[in-house]
N, CA, C and O atoms as a GROMACS GRO file, in nm:
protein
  360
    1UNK      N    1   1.552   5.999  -3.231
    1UNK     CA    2   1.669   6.083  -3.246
    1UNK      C    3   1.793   5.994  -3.254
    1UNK      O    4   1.802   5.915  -3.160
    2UNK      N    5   1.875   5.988  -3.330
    2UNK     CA    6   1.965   5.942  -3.373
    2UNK      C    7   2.117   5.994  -3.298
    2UNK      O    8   2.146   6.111  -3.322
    3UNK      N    9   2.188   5.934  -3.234
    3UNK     CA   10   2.280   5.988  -3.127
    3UNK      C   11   2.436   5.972  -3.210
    3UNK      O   12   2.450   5.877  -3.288
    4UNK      N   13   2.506   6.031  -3.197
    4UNK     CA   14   2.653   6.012  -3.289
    4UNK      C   15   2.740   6.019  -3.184
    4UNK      O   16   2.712   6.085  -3.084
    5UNK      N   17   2.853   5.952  -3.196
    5UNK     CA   18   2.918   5.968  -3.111
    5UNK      C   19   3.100   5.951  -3.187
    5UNK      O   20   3.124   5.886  -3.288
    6UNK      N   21   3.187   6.014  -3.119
    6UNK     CA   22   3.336   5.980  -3.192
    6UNK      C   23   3.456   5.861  -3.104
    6UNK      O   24   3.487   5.852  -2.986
    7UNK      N   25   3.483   5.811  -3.184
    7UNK     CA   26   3.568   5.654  -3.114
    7UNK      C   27   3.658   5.657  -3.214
    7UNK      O   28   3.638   5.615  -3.327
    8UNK      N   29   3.819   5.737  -3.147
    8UNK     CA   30   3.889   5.750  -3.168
    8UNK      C   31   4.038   5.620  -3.173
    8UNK      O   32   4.118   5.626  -3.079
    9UNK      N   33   4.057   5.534  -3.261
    9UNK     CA   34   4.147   5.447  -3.258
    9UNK      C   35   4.267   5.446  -3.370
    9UNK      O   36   4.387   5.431  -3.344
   10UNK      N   37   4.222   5.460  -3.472
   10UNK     CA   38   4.328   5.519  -3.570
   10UNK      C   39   4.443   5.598  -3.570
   10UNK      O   40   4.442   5.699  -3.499
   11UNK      N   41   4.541   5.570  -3.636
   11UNK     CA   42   4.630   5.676  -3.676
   11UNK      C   43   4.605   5.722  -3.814
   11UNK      O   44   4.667   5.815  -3.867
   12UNK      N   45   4.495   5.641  -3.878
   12UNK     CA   46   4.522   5.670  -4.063
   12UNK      C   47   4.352   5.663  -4.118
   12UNK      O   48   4.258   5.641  -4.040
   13UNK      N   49   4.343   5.675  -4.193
   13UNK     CA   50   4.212   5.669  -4.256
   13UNK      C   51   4.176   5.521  -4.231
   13UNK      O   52   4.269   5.440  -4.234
   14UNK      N   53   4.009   5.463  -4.201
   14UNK     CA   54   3.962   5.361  -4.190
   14UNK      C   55   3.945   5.327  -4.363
   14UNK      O   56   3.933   5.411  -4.452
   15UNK      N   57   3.948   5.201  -4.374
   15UNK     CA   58   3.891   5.144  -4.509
   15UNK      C   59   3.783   5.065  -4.476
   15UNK      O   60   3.702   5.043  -4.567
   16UNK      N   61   3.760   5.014  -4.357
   16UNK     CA   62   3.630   4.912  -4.364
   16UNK      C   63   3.581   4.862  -4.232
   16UNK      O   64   3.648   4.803  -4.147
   17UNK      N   65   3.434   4.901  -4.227
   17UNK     CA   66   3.353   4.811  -4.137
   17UNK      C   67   3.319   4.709  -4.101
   17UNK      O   68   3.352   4.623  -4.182
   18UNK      N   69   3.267   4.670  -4.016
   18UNK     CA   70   3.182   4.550  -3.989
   18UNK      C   71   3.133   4.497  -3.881
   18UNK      O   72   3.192   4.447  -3.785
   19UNK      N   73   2.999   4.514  -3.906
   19UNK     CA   74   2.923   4.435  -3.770
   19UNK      C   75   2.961   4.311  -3.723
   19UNK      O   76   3.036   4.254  -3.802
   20UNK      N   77   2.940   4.263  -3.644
   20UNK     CA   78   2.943   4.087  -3.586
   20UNK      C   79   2.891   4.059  -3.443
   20UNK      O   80   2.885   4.139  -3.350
   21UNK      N   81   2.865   3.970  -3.444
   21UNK     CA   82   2.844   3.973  -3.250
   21UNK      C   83   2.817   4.090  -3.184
   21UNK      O   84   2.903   4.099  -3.096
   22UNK      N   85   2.759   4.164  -3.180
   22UNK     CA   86   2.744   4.268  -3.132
   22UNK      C   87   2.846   4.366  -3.113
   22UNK      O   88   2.830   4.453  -3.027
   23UNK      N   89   3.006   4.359  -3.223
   23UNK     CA   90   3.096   4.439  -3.226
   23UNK      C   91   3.095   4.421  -3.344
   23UNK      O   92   3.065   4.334  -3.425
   24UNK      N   93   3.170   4.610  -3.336
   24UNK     CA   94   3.212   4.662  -3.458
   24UNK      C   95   3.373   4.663  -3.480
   24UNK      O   96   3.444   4.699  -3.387
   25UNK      N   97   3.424   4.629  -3.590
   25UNK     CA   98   3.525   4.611  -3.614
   25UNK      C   99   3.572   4.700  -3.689
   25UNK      O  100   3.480   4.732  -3.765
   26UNK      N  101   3.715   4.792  -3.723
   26UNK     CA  102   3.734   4.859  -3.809
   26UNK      C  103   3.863   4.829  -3.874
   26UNK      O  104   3.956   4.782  -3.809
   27UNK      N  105   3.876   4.862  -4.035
   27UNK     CA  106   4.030   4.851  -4.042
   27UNK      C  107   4.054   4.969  -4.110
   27UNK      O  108   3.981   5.024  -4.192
   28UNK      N  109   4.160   5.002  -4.070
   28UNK     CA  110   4.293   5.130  -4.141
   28UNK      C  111   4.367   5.111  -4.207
   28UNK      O  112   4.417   4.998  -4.218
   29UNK      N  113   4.411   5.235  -4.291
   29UNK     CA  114   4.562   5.237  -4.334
   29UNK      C  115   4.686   5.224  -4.244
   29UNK      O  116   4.783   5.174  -4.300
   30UNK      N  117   4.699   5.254  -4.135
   30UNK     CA  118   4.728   5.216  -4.045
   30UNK      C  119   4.797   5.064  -3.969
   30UNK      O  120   4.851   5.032  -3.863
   31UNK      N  121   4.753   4.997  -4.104
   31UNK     CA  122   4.743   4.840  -4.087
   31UNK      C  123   4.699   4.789  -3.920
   31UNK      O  124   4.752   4.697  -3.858
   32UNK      N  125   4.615   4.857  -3.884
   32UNK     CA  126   4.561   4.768  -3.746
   32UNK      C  127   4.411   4.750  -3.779
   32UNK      O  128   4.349   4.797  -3.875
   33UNK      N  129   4.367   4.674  -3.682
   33UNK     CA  130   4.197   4.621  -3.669
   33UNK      C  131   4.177   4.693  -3.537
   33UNK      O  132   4.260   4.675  -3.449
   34UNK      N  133   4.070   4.775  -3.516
   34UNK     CA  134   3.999   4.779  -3.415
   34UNK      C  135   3.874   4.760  -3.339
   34UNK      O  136   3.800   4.845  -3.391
   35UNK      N  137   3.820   4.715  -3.269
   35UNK     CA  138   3.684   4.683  -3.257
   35UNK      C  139   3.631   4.710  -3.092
   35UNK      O  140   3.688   4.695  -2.984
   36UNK      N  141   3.491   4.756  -3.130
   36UNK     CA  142   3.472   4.824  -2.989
   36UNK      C  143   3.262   4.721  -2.985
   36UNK      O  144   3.196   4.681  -3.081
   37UNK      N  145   3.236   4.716  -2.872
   37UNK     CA  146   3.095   4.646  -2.790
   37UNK      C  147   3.036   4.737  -2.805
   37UNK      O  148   3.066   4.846  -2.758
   38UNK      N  149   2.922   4.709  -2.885
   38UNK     CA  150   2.769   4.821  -2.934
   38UNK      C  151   2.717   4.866  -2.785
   38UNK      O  152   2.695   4.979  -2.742
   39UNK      N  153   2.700   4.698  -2.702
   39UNK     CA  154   2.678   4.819  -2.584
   39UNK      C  155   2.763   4.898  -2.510
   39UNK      O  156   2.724   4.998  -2.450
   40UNK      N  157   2.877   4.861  -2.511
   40UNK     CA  158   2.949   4.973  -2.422
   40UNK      C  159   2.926   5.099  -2.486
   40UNK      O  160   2.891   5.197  -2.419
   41UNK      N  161   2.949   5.106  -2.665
   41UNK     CA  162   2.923   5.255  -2.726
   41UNK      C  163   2.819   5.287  -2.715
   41UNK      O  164   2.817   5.409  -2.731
   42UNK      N  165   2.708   5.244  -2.693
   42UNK     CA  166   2.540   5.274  -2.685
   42UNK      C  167   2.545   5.351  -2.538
   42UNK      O  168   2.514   5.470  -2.534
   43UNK      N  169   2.593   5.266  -2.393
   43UNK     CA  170   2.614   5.352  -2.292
   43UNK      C  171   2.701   5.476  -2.289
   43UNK      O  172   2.670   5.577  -2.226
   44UNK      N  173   2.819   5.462  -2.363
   44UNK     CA  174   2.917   5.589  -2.386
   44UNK      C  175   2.828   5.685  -2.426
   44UNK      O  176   2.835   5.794  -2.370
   45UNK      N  177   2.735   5.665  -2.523
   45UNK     CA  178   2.693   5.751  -2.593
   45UNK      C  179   2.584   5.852  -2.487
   45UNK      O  180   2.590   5.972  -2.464
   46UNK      N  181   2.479   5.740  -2.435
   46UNK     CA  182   2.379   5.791  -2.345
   46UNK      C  183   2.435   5.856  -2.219
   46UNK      O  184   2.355   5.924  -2.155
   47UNK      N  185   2.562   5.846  -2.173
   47UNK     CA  186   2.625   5.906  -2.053
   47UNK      C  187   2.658   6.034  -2.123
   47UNK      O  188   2.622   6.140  -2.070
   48UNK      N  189   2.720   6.036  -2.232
   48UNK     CA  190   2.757   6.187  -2.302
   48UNK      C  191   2.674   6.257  -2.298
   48UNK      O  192   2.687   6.377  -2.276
   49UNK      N  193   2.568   6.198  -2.320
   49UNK     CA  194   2.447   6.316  -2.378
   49UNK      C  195   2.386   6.353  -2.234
   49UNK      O  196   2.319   6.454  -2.219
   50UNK      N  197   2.413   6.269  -2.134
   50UNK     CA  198   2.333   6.340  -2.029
   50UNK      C  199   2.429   6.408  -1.959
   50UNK      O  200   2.394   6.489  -1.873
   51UNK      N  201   2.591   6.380  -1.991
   51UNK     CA  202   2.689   6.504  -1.936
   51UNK      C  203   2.664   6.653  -2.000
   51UNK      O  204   2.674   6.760  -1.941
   52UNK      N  205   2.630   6.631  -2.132
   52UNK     CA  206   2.585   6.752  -2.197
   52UNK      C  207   2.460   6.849  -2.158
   52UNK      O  208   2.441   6.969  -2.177
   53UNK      N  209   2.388   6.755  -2.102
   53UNK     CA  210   2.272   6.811  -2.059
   53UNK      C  211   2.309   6.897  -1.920
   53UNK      O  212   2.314   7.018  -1.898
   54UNK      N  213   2.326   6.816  -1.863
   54UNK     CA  214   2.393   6.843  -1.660
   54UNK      C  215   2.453   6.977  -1.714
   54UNK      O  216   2.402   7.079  -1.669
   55UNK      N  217   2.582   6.993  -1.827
   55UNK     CA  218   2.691   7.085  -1.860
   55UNK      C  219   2.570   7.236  -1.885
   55UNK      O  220   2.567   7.346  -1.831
   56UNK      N  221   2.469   7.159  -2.010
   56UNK     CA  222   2.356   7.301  -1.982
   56UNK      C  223   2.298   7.359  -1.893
   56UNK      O  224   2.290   7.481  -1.877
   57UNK      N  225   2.245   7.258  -1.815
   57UNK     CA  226   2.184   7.286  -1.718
   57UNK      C  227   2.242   7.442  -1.588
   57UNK      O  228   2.205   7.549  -1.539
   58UNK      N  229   2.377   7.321  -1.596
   58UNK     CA  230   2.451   7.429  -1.494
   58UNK      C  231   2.508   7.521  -1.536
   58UNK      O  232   2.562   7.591  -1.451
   59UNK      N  233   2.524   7.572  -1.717
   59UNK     CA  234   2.526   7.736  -1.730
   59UNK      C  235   2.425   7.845  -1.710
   59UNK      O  236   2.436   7.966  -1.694
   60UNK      N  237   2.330   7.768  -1.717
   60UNK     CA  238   2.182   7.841  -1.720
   60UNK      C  239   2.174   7.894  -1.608
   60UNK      O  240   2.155   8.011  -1.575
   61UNK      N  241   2.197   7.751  -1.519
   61UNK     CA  242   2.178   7.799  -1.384
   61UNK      C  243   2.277   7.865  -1.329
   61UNK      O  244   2.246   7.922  -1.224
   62UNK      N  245   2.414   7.879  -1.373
   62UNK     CA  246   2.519   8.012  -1.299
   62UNK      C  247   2.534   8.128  -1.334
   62UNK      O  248   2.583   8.218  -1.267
   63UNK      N  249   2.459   8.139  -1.523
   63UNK     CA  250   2.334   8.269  -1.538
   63UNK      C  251   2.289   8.352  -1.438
   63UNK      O  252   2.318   8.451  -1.371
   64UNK      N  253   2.195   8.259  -1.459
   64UNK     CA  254   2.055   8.278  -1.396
   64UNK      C  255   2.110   8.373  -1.182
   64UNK      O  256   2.067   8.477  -1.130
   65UNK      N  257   2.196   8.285  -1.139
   65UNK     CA  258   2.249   8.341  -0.988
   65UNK      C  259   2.308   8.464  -1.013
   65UNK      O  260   2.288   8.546  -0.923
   66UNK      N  261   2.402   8.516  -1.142
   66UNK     CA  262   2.477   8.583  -1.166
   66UNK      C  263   2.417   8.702  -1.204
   66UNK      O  264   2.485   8.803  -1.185
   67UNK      N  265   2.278   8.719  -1.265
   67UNK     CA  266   2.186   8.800  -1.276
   67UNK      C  267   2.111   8.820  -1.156
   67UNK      O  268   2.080   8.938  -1.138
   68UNK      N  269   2.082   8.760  -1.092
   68UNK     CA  270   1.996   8.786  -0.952
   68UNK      C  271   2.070   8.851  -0.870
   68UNK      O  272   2.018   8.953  -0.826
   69UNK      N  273   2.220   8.814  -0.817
   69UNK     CA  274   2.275   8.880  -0.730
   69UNK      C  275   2.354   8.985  -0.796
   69UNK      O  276   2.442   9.027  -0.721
   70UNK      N  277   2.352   9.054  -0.939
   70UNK     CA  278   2.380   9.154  -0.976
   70UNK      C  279   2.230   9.235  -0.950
   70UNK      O  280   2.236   9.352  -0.912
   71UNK      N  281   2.150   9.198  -0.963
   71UNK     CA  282   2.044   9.295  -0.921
   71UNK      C  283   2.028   9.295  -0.765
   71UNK      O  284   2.030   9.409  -0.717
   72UNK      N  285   2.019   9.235  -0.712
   72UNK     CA  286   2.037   9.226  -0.545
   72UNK      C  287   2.164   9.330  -0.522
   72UNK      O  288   2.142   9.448  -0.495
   73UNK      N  289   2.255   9.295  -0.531
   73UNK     CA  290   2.361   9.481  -0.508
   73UNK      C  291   2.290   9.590  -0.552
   73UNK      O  292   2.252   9.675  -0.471
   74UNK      N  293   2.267   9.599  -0.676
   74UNK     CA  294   2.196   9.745  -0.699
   74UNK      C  295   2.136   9.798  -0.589
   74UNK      O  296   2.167   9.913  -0.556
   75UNK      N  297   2.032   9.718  -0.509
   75UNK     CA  298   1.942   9.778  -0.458
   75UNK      C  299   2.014   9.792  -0.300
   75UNK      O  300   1.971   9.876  -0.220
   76UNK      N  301   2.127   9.699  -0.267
   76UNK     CA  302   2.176   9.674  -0.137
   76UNK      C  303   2.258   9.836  -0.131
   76UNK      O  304   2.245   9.917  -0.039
   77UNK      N  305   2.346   9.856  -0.258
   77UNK     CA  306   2.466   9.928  -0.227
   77UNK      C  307   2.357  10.081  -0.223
   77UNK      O  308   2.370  10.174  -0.144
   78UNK      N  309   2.269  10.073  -0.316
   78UNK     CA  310   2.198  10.256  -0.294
   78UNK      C  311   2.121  10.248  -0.170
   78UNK      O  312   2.080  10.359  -0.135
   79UNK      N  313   2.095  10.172  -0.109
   79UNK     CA  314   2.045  10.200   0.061
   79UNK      C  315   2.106  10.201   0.134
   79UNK      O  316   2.080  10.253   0.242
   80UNK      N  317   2.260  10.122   0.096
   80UNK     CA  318   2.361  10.180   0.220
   80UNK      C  319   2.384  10.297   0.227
   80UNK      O  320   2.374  10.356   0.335
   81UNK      N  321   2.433  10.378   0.077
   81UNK     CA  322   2.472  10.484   0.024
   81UNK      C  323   2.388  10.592   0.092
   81UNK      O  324   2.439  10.694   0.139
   82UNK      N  325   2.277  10.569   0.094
   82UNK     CA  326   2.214  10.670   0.091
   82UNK      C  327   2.175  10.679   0.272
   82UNK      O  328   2.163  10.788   0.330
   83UNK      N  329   2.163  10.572   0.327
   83UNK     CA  330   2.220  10.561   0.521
   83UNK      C  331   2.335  10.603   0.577
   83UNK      O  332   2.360  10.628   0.695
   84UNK      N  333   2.422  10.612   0.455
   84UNK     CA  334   2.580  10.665   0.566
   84UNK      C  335   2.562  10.856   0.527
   84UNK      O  336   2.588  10.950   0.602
   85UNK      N  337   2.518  10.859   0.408
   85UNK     CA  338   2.517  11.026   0.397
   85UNK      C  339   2.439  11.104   0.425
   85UNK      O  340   2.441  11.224   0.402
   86UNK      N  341   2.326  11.017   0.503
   86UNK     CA  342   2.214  11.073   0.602
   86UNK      C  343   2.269  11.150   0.708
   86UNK      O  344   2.369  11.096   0.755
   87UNK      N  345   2.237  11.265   0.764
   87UNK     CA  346   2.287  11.291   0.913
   87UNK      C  347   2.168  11.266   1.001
   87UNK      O  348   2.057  11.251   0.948
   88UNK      N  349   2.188  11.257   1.172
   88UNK     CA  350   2.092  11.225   1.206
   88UNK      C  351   2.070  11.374   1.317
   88UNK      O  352   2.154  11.439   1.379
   89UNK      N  353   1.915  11.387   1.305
   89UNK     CA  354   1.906  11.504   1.351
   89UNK      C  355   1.911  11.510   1.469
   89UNK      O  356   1.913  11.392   1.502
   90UNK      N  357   1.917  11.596   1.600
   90UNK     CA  358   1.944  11.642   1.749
   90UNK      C  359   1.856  11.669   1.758
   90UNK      O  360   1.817  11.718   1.864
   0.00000   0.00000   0.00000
């Protein structure tokens, strides 16, 4: 699987790449050079994707509580309901 990631340095359109030493270099219209460490972007990248994951994880799972304890009232509030309008017999 092929991972993408965005590395924001520009103000202007890039004109050109280039590998070297294990950095990538870029240039702009912009007239600047920028260049960023394959591994630091390789870790950027693999930390994103597992923030993304964690980020799924924990909608599913505040779902998932948000459905359970909407069904848990249902059943809490009609047994109270139905205990307070009870009378009790003599």
């Amino acid at each position: 699987m092929i991972k993408v990631d965005e590395f924001r340095a520009h103000s202007d359109g890039i004109t050109c790449l280039e590998f070297s030493n294990r950095k990538l270099f870029s240039g702009s219209f912009d007239h600047s050079i920028k260049y960023w460490d394959i591994k630091e972007m390789r870790s950027r990248i693999i930390e994103r994707e597992k923030m993304r994951m964690e980020d799924e994880f924990s909608k599913g799972y505040h779902c998932y509580n948000k459905l359970m304890k909407r069904k848990g009232r249902k059943g809490k509030k009609g047994r109270k309901a139905r205990g307070k309008n009870k009378k009790k017999k003599k």
